[in-house]
N, C-alpha and C positions, 0 to 999 in steps of 0.2 A: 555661624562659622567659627571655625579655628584660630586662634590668634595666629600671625606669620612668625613669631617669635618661638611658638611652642612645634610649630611646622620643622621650621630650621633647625631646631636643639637635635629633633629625630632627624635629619636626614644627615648620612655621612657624604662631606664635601670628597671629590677626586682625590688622589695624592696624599691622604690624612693619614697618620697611623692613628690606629686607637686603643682605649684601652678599656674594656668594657665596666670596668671598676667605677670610670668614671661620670658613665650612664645609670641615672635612673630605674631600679626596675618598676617603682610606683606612679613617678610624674616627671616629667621630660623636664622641669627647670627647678628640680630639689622637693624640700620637703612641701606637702600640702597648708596650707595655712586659712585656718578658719573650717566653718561645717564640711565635712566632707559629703555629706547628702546632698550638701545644695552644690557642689563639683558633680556629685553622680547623677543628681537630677539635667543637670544642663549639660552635660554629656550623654543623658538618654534623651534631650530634645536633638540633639547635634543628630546623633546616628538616628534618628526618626526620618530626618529633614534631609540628612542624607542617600535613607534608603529610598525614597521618593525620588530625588534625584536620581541617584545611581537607574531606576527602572526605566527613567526617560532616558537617559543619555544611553542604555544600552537597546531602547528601540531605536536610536539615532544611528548609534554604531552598526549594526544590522541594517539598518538601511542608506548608509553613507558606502559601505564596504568597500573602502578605503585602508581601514585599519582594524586592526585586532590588539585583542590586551591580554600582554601575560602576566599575573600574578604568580611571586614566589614566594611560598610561606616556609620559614625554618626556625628551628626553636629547639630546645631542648625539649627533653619528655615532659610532658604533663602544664606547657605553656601554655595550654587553649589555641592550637593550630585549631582541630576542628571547632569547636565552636564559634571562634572569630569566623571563618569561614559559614560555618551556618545562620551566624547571625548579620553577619556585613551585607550576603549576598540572597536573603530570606526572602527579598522582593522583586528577582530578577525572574525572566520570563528564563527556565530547565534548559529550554531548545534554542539560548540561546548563551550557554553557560556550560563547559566541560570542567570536570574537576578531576586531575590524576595525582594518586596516592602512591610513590616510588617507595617498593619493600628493598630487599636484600634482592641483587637483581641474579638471574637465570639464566643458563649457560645460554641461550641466543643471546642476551646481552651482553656476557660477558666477553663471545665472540666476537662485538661491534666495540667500537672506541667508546668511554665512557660518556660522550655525549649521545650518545645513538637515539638511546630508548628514549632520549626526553625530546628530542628530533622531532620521533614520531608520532608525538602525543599533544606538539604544537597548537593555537588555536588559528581556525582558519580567517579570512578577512568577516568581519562583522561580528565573531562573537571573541567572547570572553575566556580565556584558559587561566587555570586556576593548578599549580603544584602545588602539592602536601608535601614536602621535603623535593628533593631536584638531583639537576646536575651537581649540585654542592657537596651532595653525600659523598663526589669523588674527592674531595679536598678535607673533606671533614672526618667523616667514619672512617675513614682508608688512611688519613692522618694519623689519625688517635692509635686506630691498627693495622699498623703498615702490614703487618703478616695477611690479610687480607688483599694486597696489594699480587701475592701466589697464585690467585685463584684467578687472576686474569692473566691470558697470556701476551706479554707484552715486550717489546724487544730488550735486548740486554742492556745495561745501565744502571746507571747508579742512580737512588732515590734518595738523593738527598736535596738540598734546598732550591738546586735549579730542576730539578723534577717536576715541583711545586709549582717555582714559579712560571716552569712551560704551561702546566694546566690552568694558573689561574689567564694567560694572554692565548689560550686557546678560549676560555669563557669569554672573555673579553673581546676579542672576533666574532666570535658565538651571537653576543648579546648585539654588536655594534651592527653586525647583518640584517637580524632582525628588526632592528630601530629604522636603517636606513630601508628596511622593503614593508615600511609601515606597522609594526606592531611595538607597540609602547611596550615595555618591559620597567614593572614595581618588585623590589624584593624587599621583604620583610623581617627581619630577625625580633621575633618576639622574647624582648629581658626578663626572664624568670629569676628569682633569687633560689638561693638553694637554698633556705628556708621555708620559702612559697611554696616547693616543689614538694618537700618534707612534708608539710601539710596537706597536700593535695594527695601525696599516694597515701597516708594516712587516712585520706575522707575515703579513698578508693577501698582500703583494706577494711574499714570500719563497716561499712555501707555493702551489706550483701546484692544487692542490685545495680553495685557499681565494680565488682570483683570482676567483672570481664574486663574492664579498663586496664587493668592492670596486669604486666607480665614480671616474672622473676629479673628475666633480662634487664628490667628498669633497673634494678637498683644496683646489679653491675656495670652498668653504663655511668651511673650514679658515682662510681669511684673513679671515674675517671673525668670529672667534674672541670679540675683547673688544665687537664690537657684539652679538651672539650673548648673552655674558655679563650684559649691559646692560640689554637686551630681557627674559631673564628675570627677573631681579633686577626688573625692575618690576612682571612681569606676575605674578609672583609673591606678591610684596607689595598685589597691590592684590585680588587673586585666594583667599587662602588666607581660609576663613571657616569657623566653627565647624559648618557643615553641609555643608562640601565640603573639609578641609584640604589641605593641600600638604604634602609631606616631599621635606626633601632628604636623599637616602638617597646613602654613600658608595658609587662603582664601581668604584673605583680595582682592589680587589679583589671578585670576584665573588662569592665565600663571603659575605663582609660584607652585599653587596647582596640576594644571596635570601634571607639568613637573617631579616631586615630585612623584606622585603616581605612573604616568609609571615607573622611574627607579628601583623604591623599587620594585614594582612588577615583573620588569624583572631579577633585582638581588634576586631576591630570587627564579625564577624559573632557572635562572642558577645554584645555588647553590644544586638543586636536582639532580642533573648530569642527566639529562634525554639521553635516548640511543631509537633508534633505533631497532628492537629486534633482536635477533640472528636466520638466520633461518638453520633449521640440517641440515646436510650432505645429507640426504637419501631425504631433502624436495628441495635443491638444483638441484638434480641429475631430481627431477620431472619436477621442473621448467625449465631448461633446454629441456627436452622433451617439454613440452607444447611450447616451444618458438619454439623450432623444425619444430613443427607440422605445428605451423600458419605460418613459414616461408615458409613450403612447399606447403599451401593449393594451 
């Protein structure tokens, strides 16, 4: 298990501004000290021990259907959204796991309010939903380029900072529904440094079997770096709430990152007591006969 100490550093309390300068993007409580192999080694027993968990508690969840769980994944380019996702949830039963990837959304979306599409994409009671970016992109990309903001038709007003702040207390009802009609709700902000990132479209451009990974697009998004940082830092603070929190989990290193996400993920499907379901008296008495029966064919 995870220290409670290293738990807390990532998770942002309610009400907090923040500032992500002052986050980690290598290790939640400063620099590393001592072998870093033997941190990476017990961080790859953590997410082992984890994924084993995470399989049981999500035949639990499936068959308690009671609750569902959404996970939000958001990051800048080239954080390792998917892979933390392919590797957190590698041991989960497909048919019991949805994972939706929000691009640049499509004139039926753009006809629906910006929570529409992510609405409809919800997971249902017993399994697991999973966003690759989300409703955020309305606060985030639409931030960055409010000229984008054109392309939806939206009623007259001014977009300035109560604009903002209406969308993030529409998420914030959003999220708080969902909690109260049983679906746990994790969001994720994986901290990439912008030298991490350098590095990484670099391995992408170097590596002809990795040139798919990479679009021209990245690296202009890439100059928009500290309004990017800006945009989160607020939408984040205004967003993280005791029935939907926000973590900002290091990605600097990717060990650090999944080992991170499995344990949040499994402490929090411990904490919905999942059970079993109780079967009656009069459904026992049947089962019994059927077990009967085939004993005697």
């Amino acid at each position: 298990m995870i220290d409670k100490k290293i738990l807390k550093a990532v998770r942002v309390e309610p009400c907090r501004k923040i500032r992500l300068k002052d986050y980690d993007t290598r290790w939640p409580l400063g620099e590393l000290k001592g072998d870093i192999e033997q941190y990476k080694a017990r961080a790859e027993e953590i997410l082992k021990d984890n994924l084993e968990q995470l399989a049981k508690h999500q035949e639990l969840l499936y068959a308690d259907d009671r609750h569902s769980l959404l996970i939000v994944f958001q990051a800048m380019d080239a954080a390792g959204k998917d892979g933390t996702i392919k590797h957190v949830m590698s041991g989960v039963n497909p048919q019991g796991c949805q994972v939706f990837s929000f691009k640049r959304p499509s004139a039926e979306e753009l006809d629906h309010t910006f929570l529409w599409r992510c609405m409809r994409a919800l997971p249902e009671r017993g399994r697991i939903g999973i966003f690759n970016r989300s409703h955020y992109e309305d606060v985030l990309v639409t931030r960055v380029h409010p000229e984008l903001l054109e392309l939806q038709p939206l009623p007259d007003g001014k977009r300035g900072s109560g604009f903002w702040n209406d969308r993030y207390e529409d998420i914030n009802a959003f999220e708080q529904h969902l909690a109260r009609n049983g679906t746990a709700v994790l969001k994720f902000f994986l901290h990439l440094s912008k030298d991490e990132q350098k590095k990484r479209f670099l391995d992408r451009l170097r590596e002809p079997d990795k040139h798919w990974k990479f679009s021209l697009g990245d690296l202009v998004e890439r100059e928009y770096w500290d309004d990017y940082q800006t945009a989160y830092e607020q939408a984040i603070a205004a967003t993280s709430t005791d029935w939907a929190p926000w973590h900002i989990v290091p990605a600097d290193h990717k060990w650090v990152c999944r080992a991170l996400v499995a344990e949040i993920i499994c402490r929090t499907l411990d904490k919905l007591k999942l059970r079993y379901p109780e079967v009656a008296e009069q459904d026992r008495q049947s089962l019994k006969e059927a077990q009967r029966q085939l004993e005697n064919e």
